[in-house]
C-alpha positions in Angstrom: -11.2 62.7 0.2 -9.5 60.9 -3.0 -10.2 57.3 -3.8 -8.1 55.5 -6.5 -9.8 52.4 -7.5 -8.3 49.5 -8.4 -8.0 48.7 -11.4 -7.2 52.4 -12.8 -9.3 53.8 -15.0 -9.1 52.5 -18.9 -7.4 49.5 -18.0 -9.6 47.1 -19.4 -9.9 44.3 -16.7 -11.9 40.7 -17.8 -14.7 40.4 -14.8 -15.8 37.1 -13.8 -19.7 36.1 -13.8 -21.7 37.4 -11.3 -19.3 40.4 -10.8 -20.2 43.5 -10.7 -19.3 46.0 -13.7 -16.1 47.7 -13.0 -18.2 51.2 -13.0 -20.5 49.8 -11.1 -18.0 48.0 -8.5 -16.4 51.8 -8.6 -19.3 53.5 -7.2 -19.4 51.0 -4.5 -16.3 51.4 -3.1 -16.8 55.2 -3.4 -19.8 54.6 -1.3 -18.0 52.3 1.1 -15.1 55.3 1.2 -17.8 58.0 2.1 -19.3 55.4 4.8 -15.5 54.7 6.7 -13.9 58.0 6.2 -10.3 56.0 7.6 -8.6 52.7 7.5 -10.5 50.7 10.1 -7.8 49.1 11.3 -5.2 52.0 11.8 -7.3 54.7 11.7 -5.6 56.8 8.4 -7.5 58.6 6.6 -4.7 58.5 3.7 -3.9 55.7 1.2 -7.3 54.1 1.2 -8.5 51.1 -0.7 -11.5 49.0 -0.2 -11.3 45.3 1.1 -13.3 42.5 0.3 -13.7 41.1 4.0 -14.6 37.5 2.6 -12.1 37.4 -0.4 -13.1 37.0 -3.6 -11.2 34.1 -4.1 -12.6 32.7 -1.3 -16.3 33.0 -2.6 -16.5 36.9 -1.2 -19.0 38.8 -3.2 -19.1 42.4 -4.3 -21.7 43.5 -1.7 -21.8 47.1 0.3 -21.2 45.0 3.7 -18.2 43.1 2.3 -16.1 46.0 1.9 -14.3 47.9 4.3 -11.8 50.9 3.8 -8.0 49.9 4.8 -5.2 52.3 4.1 -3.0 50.3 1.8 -0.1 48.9 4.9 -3.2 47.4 6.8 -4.9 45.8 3.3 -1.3 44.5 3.1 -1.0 43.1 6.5 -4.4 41.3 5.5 -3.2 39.7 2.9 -0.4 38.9 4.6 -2.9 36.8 7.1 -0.8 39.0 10.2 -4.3 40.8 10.7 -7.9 38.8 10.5 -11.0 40.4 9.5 -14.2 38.2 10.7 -18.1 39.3 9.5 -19.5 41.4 7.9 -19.9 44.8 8.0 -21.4 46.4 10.3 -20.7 43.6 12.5 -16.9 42.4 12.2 -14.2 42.0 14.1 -10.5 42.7 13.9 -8.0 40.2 15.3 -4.4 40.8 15.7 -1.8 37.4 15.0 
């Protein structure tokens, strides 16, 4: 299984304190990709990213069980606020708007 993180590679990205590195944020969401295996929302194992449940803007932190895999339509719909995620992992829940 592929996982492109974001940003890409050599793209030079200014983190804010109390951030994880961006090699160190890289093998967490590898970790968190070899822990889901699929979006868990949808269920696709294709087009995955991993999603701060508690946003970053919103005070989220760069921690193993604030990340979940989501294909990239269902990290959309999140964003979107048409889909909720609430907890943590491994206790969350989805909920459908």
């Amino acid at each position: 299984m592929s996982f492109t993180p974001y940003p890409k590679p050599g793209k030079k990205k200014k983190r804010k304190p109390g951030r994880l590195s961006e090699q160190a944020l890289i093998k967490l969401k590898q970790k968190v990709l070899e822990r889901d295996r699929f979006c868990q929302i949808c269920g696709t194992p294709f087009t995955l990213t991993a999603h701060h449940i508690i946003f970053l803007s919103r005070g989220g932190k760069d921690l193993y069980e604030n990340l979940l895999c989501l294909c990239i339509p269902c990290h959309v719909d999140v964003h979107a606020e048409r889909v909720n995620i609430i907890g943590q992992y491994p206790d969350y829940e989805i909920i459908y708007k």
